[in-house]
Every structure is written in structure tokens, then in C-alpha cells.
Residue frames as qw, qx, qy, qz and C-alpha x, y, z in Angstrom:
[[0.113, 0.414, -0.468, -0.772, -11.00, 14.44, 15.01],
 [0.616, 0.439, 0.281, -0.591, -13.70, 13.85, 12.72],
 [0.718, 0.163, 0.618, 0.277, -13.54, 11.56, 9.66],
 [0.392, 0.883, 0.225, 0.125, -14.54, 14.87, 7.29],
 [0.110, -0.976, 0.151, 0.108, -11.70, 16.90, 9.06],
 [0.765, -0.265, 0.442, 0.385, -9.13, 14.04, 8.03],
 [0.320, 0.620, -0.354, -0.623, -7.07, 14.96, 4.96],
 [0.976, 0.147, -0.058, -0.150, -7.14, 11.86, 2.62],
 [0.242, 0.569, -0.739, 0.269, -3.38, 11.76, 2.80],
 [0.220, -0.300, 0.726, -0.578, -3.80, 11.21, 6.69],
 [0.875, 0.079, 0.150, -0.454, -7.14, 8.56, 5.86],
 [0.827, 0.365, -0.426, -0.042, -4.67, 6.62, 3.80],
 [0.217, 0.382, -0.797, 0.414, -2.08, 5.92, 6.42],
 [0.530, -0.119, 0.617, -0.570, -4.81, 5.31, 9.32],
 [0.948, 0.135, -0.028, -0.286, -6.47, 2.66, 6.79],
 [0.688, 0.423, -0.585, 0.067, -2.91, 1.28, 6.13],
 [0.147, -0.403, 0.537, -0.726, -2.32, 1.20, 9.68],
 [0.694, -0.145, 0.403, -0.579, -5.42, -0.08, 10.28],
 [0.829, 0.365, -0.397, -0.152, -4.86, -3.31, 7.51],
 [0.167, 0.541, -0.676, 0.471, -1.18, -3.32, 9.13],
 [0.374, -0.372, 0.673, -0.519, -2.82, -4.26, 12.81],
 [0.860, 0.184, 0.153, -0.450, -5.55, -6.57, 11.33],
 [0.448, -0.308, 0.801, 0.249, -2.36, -8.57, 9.71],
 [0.650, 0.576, 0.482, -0.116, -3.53, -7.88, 6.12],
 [0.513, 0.849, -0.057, -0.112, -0.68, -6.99, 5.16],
 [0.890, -0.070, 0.098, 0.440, 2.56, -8.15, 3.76],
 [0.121, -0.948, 0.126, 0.264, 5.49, -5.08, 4.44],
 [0.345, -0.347, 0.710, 0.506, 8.91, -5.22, 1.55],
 [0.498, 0.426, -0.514, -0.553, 9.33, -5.36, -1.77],
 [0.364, 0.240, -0.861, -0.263, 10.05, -9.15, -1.63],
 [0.231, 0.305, 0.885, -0.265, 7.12, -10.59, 0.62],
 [0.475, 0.567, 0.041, -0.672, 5.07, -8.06, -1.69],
 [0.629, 0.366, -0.541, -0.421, 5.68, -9.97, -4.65],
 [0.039, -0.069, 0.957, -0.280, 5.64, -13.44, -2.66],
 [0.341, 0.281, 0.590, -0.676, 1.93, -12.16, -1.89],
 [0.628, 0.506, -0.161, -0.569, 1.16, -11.39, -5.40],
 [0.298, 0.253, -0.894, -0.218, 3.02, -14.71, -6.87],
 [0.057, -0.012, -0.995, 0.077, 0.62, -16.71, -4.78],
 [0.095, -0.468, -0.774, -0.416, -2.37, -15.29, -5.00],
 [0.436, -0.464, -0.563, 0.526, -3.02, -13.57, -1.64],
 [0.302, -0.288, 0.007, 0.909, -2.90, -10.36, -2.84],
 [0.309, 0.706, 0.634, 0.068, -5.57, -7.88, -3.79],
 [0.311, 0.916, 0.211, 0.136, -3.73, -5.12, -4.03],
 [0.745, 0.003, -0.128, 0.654, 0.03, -3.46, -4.03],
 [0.006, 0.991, -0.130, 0.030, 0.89, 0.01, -2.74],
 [0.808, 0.155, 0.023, 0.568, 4.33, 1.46, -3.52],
 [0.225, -0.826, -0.146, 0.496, 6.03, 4.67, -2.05],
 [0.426, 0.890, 0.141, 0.079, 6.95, 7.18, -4.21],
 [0.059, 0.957, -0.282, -0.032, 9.86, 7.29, -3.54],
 [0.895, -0.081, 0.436, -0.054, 10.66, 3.53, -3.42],
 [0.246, -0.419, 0.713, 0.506, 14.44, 3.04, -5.96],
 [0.654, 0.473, -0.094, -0.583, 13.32, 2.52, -9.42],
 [0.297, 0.250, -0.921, -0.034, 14.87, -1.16, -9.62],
 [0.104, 0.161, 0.907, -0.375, 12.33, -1.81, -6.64],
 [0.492, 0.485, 0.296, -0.659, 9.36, -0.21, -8.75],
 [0.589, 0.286, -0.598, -0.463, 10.15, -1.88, -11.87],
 [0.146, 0.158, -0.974, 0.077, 9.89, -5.76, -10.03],
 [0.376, 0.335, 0.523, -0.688, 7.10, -4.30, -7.93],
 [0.565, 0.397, -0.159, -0.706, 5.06, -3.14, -11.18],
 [0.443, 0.319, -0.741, -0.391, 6.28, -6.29, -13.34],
 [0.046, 0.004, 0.863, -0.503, 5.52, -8.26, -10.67],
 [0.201, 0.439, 0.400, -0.779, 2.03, -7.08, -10.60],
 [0.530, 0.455, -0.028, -0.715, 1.28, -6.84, -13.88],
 [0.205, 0.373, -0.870, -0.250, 1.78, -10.40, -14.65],
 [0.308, -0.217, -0.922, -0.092, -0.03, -11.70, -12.66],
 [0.176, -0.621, -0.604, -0.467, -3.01, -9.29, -12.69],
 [0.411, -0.648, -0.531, 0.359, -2.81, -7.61, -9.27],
 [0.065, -0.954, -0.012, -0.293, -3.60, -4.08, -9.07],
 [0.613, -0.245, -0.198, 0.725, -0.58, -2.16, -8.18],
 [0.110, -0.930, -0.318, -0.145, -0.92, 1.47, -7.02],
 [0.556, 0.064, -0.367, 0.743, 1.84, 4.05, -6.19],
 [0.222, -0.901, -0.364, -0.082, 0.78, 6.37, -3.43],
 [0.214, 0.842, -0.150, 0.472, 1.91, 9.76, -2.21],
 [0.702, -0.692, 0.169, -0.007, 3.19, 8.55, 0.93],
 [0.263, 0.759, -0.594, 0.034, 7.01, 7.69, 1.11],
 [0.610, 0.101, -0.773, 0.142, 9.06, 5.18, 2.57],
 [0.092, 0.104, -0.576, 0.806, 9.62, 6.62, 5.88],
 [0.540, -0.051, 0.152, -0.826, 5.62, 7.39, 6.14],
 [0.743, -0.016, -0.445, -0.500, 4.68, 4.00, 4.97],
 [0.560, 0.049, -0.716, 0.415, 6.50, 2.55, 7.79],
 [0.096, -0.015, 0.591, -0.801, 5.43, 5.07, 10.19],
 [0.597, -0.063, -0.381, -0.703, 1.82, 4.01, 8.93],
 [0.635, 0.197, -0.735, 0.133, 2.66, 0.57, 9.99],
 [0.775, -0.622, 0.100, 0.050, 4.44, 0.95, 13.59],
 [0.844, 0.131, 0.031, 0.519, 7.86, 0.37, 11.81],
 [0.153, -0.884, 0.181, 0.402, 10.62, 2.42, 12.15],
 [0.303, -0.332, 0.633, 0.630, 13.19, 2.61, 8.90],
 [0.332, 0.348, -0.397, -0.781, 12.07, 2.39, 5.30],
 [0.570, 0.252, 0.662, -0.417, 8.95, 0.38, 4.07],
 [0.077, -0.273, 0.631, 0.722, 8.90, 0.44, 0.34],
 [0.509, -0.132, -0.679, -0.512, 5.67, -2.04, -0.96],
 [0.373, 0.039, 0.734, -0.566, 2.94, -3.27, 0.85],
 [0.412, -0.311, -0.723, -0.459, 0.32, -5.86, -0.51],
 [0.433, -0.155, 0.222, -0.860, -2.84, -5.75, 0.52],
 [0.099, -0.026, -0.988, -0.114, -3.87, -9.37, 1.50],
 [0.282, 0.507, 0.572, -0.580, -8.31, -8.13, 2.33],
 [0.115, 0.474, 0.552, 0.676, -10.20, -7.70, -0.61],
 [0.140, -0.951, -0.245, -0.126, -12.59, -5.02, 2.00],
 [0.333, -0.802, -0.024, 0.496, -9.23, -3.38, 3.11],
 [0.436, 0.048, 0.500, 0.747, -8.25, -3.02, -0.36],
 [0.092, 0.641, 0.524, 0.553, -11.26, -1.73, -1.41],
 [0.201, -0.943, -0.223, 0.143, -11.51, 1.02, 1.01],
 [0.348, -0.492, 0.203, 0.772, -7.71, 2.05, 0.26],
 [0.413, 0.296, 0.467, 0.724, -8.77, 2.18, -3.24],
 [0.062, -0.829, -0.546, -0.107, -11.52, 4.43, -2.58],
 [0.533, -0.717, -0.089, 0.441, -9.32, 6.32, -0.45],
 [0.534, -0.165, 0.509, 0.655, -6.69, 6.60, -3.30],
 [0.177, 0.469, 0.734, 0.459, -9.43, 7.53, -5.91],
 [0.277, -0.929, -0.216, 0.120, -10.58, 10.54, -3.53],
 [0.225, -0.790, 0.099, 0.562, -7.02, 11.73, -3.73],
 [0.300, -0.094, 0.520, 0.794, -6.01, 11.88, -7.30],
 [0.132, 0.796, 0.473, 0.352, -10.01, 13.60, -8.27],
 [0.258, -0.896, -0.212, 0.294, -8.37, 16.50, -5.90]]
């Protein structure tokens, strides 16, 4: 399968995925904000469907101390199967400033559609 024939959905998981193997990334709400409290972090994804007690800590988190934070259309269950994980996956920091910058892209392709 061709990179054109991918939907961007399915680009975003294979890039998280790919971060995931490369060990750029930190998987939970609470190593997610661990990542962002110490700097490490260039960017936060957050599943839509992720408990709104774990998106308000996430966000506040995040917007304190400056780190893009991004909720994508993927769920829990998908952000885990993105991973390798089985069970629910909520946040994920992005600890690569080039695998960040391709999810944004990635992200930025799906919300102009």
C-alpha cells in the first residue's frame, strides 16, 4: 500500500507506531505529564475519548508549561493498538521534535479535510 492510498487517520497511527518503536514516546496520562513537567516533551496527543478529569490535567498540564497538546480522532483502544498495547492508552507525549513534527503535519492534513 502506497503512502497516497493511506487515509490520514491510518498515517497517524503508523507514525505513532512508528515514534512508539523508536522509544519516543511516553504512553498514560501520568508519564505524559512527567514528560511535559520536565521538559522532554514536544508534543501531547490525547484520545478523544480519554475521561474528561484525564483531559482537563492533560490540557492544564500542557498549557502551563507551553507544550503543544493535540486531541486526535483516534480513541483509547486505537491509540494502544497504534502502540502494540492491548487495553486503553489515553495520552501520549511525543519526546522527537522530527516525530512530532511529522504527526503535526499529519494532524493538520486531517482537520483541512
Amino acid at each position: 500500500m502506497d503512502k497516497a492510498d493511506r487515509s490520514p487517520a491510518e498515517r497517524l497511527c503508523g507514525m505513532i507506531g512508528l515514534a512508539a518503536r523508536a522509544r519516543k514516546l511516553s504512553l498514560g496520562a501520568e508519564l505524559t505529564t512527567q514528560s511535559v513537567r520536565s521538559g522532554r516533551a514536544h508534543m501531547v496527543l490525547v484520545a478523544h475519548d480519554a475521561s474528561k478529569n484525564t483531559q482537563k490535567r492533560v490540557f492544564n498540564c500542557c498549557e502551563y508549561y507551553e507544550c503543544e497538546c493535540r486531541e486526535i480522532p483516534a480513541g483509547a483502544a486505537e491509540l494502544a493498538n497504534a502502540v502494540g498495547h492491548s487495553g486503553l492508552i489515553t495520552a501520549a507525549a511525543v519526546n522527537d521534535v522530527h516525530m512530532a513534527k511529522g504527526i503535526r503535519k499529519i494532524l493538520d492534513d486531517l482537520s483541512s479535510t
